[in-house]
N, C-alpha and C positions, 0 to 999 in steps of 0.2 A: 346302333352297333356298327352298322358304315361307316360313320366318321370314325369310333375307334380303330378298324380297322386300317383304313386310310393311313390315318395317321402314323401306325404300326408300317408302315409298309413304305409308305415315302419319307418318315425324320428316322425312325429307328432299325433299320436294315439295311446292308452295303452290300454291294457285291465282291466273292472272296476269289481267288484264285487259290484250291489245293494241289501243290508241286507234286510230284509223282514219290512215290517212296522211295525210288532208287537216288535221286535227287537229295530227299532228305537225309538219305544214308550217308551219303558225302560230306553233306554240310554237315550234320551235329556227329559229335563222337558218338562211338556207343558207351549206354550209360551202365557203370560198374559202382552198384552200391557199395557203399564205404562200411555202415553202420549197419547190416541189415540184423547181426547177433549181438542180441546185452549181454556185455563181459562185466562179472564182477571184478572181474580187476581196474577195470579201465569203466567208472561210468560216467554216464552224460547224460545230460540234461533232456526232453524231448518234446519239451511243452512252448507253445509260441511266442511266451512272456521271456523277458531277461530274468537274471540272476535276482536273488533277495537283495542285493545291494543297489542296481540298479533300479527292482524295487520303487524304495523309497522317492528318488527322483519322478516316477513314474506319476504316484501318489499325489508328487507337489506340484508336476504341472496340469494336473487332473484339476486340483484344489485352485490351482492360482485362474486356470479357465474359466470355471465357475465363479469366482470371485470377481474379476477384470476381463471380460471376453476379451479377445483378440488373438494377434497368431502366435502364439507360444511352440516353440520346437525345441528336443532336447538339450541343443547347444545354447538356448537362450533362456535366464533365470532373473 
């Protein structure tokens, strides 16, 4: 269990630098949800997949990866 540790310790750990909050205030806006009420009038979407139209492409390069490994990305069919 020493050498796991080790190794935990010198390849996967960095040292971080956390800025002060007052700092961070400045840099990032404050955040103003946009979406936080579902309006039947207005809906959307909330799940992390694309539309059913998109979908389908989804599907084909799922299919074409499994068939011909290599690097497939949505712009390329």
């Amino acid at each position: 269990m020493v050498c796991i540790d080790g190794f935990y310790i010198t390849h996967t750990t960095e040292m971080v630098e956390i800025p002060a909050q007052a700092g961070v205030d400045k840099f990032i806006p404050v955040y103003e949800p946009k979406h936080v009420i579902l309006d039947p009038c207005n809906p959307m979407a909330l799940s992390g997949g694309g539309t059913s139209d998109e979908n389908m492409g989804y599907e084909f390069l799922k299919n074409e990866a499994v068939i011909r490994p290599g690097n497939y990305s949505a712009g390329q069919r």
